[in-house]
C-alpha positions, 0 to 999 in steps of 0.5 A: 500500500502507497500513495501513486502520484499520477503527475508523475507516472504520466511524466514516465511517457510521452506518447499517445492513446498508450495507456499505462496501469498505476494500480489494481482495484479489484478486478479493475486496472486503474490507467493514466494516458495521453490523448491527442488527435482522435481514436476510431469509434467503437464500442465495449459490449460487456462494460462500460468505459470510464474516463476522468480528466485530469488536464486539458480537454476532451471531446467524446463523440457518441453515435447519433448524438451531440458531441460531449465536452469533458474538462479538468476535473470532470468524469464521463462514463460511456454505457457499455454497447454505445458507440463512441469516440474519444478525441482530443484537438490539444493534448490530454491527460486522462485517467482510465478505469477498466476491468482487467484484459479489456482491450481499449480498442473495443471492436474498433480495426484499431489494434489494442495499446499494450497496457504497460505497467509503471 
């Protein structure tokens, strides 16, 4: 048991959408990432996607729907099945919470980031 400063495990990294695991909580794994440009859409038929903004800003895009802005301080929870798309115009710190062995590609023709552990 230790605290995890989230400041600087992101400064352990520098690229984008590569989320790193800070921490297990239960069946979960608790991620920090840098977000820059847009991921494809996609969706997660058996969980829902969490996102908590840590710096700058993000857009989510859900299909069929007005896009949602996500600033500092503020979280977005993603039902599971609803298609979405994350994106950002300028660089974002985002801290993720996933169970464990969900790829965050969805069912995207994206490949799934490896989830480095720092």
């Amino acid at each position: 048991m230790k605290p995890v400063n989230l400041s600087e495990k992101l400064g352990y990294f520098s690229t984008h959408w590569d989320p790193h695991v800070v921490a297990d909580y239960n069946e979960n794994e608790v991620m920090v990432v840098k977000i820059m440009g847009e991921y494809p859409f996609h969706k997660h038929e058996e969980t829902d996607d969490f996102f908590y903004v840590l710096e700058g800003e993000l857009q989510m895009d859900i299909q069929g729907e007005p896009s949602h802005t996500i600033k500092a301080g503020e979280l977005f929870i993603v039902p599971k099945g609803v298609v979405h798309r994350p994106r950002a115009t300028s660089e974002a710190k985002v801290l993720l919470i996933e169970p464990k062995g969900e790829p965050n590609s969805g069912d995207a023709d994206r490949e799934a980031a490896p989830k480095t552990r720092i």
